[in-house]
N, C-alpha and C positions, 0 to 999 in steps of 0.2 A: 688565252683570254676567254671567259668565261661569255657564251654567248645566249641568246635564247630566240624561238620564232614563235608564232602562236597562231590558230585558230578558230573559229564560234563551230561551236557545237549546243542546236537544240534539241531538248527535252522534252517531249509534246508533242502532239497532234501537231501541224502546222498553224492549223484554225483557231488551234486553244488559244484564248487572249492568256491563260493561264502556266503557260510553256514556260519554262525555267532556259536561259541560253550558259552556256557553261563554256571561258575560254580554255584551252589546252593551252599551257607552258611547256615548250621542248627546252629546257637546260642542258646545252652543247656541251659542255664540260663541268661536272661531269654528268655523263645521260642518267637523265631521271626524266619522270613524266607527274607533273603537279596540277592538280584539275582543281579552280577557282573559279567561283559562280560569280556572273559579270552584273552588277549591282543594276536594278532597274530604278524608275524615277521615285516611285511607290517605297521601295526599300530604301534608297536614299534619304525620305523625310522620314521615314517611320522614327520609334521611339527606340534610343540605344536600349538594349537589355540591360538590365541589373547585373551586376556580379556575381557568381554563385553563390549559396551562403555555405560557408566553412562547416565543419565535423561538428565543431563546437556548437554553432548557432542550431544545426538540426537536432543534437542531443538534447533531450529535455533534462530538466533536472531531476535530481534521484533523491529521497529523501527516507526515513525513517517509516516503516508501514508495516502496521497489527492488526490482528482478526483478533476481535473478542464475540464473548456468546455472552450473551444477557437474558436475566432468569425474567420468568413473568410479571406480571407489572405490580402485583401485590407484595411481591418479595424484595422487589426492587427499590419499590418505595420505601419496604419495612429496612434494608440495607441502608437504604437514604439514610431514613431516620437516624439513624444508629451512626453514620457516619460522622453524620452532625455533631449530634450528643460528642464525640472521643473529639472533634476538632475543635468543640467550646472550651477543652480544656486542658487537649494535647501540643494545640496546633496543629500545623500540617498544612498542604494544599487540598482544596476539593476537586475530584475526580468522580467521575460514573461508577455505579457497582459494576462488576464483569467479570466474567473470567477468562482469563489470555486460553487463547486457540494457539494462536499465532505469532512468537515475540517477534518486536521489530527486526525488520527487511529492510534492505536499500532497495530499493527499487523507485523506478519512472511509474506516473499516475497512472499512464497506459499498463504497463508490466501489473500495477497492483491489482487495475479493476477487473484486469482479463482475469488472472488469475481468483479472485476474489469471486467472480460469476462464474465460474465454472466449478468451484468450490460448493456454490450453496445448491446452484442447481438440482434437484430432486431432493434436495438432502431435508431430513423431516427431524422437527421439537423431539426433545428427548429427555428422560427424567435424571435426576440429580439426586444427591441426599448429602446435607452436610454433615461431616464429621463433628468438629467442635471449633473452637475459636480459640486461636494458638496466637503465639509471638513469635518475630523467628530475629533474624541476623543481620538484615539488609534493610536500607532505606523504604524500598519499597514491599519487602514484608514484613514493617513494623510489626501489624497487628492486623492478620486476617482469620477467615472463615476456612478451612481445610474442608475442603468433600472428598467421599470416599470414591477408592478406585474401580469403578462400577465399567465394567462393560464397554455401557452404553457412551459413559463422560472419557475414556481411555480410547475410543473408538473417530468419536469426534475430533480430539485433537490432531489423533494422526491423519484420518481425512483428511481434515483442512493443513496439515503440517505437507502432506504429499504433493497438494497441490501448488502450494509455495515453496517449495525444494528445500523445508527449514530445519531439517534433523540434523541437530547439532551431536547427538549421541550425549547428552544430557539425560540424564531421571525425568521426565515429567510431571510435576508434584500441580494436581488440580487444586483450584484457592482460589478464592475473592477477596482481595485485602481491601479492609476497610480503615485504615490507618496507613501512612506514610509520616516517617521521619525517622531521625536519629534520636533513641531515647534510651536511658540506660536501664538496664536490669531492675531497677525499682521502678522507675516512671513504668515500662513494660508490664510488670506488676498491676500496679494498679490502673494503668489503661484497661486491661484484662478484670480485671472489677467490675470498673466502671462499663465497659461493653454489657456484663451479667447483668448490672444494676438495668440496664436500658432496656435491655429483650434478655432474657433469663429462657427461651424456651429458641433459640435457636440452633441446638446440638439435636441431630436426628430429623431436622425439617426436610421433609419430600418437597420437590418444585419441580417445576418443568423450563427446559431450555427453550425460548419459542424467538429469538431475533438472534443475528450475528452483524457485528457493525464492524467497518474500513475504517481502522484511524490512521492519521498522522503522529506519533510520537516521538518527538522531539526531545531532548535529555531534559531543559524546560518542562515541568509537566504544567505549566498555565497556558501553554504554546498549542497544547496537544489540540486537532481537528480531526471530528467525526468525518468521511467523505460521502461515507455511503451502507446502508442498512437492507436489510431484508429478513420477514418474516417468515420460518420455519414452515415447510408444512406441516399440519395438525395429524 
């Protein structure tokens, strides 16, 4: 038969009102030793604890997240413009001019912004030169601005590509698409007109890269949210 005797054992000063008293369990059969703190009047009304919260509830969520670098604010505008102009008569969704640093990450908000500030940190504006304004294959390279592979713009992506672990072993092909959608081989055509028709002097323009912005991108591109920005040093 399974028996047990017990003991008070304190914790404390004697004097301490704050002394913890601890009884000992001797379980006769079989012998173990189980030490159980003897409830005082104070711990008996206190407030039960919560339940822990689960793996789940402490995971935050993870979500789509891109570095883009955005050209100075005269070129950016003039990008505007122009995007305007091809979606009055392409369609499309509207979107920021930019050019991806960074394609989307899974990542937690913490995970992005750490990594995103340790990214820009010292890191200084830097010059650009676009190639021409091409069509390519994909939804999201309907119809963009190609820059050449300069240095300084091959330099920056992997920076910010190292600090988000995001080397897919892909090509890196620099671009600002100013169109989005599915259009065929002639719509592409004359989209590509119509871009000349708007700014005819955008092949060979110098600009400088002086902001890099945290999005949210979601397959949805109306869904897409800026989180967080910062200006280049000069």
């Amino acid at each position: 038969m399974v028996g047990f005797s017990f003991a008070t054992l304190t914790i404390g000063p004697p004097a301490c009102s704050n002394s913890s008293r601890y009884l000992l369990y001797r379980v006769t059969s079989p012998t173990m030793l189980v030490v159980g703190k003897e409830s005082t009047m104070a711990e008996k009304n206190a407030t039960p604890l919560q339940p822990p919260q689960t793996q789940e509830d402490e995971e935050e969520k993870r979500e789509m997240y891109a570095v883009w670098a955005v050209p100075e604010e005269d070129v950016e505008d003039r990008l505007r413009r122009l995007m305007e102009g091809l979606r009055s008569e392409f369609g499309g969704p509207p979107f920021d001019p930019h050019l991806t640093l960074v394609g989307p990450q899974k990542l937690t908000a913490g995970e992005a912004k750490l990594m995103f500030e340790a990214a820009y940190e010292g890191f200084k504006a830097y010059p650009a030169t676009v190639d021409q304004v091409s069509a390519g294959t994909s939804y999201f390279q309907c119809v963009y601005v190609s820059l050449r592979h300069t240095v300084e713009v091959m330099n920056a992506a992997g920076h910010f590509m190292g600090h988000f672990k995001a080397f897919s072993g892909k090509l890196y092909v620099p671009h600002m698409s100013i169109l989005y959608g599915d259009l065929t081989e002639e719509e592409k055509k004359k989209a590509l007109e119509k871009a000349s028709t708007l700014d005819s002097s955008l092949d060979g323009l110098n600009f400088r890269i002086n902001r890099v912005e945290l999005w949210v991108t979601d397959a949805d591109v109306g869904s897409w949210v800026k989180i967080d920005e910062h200006n280049l040093i000069s």
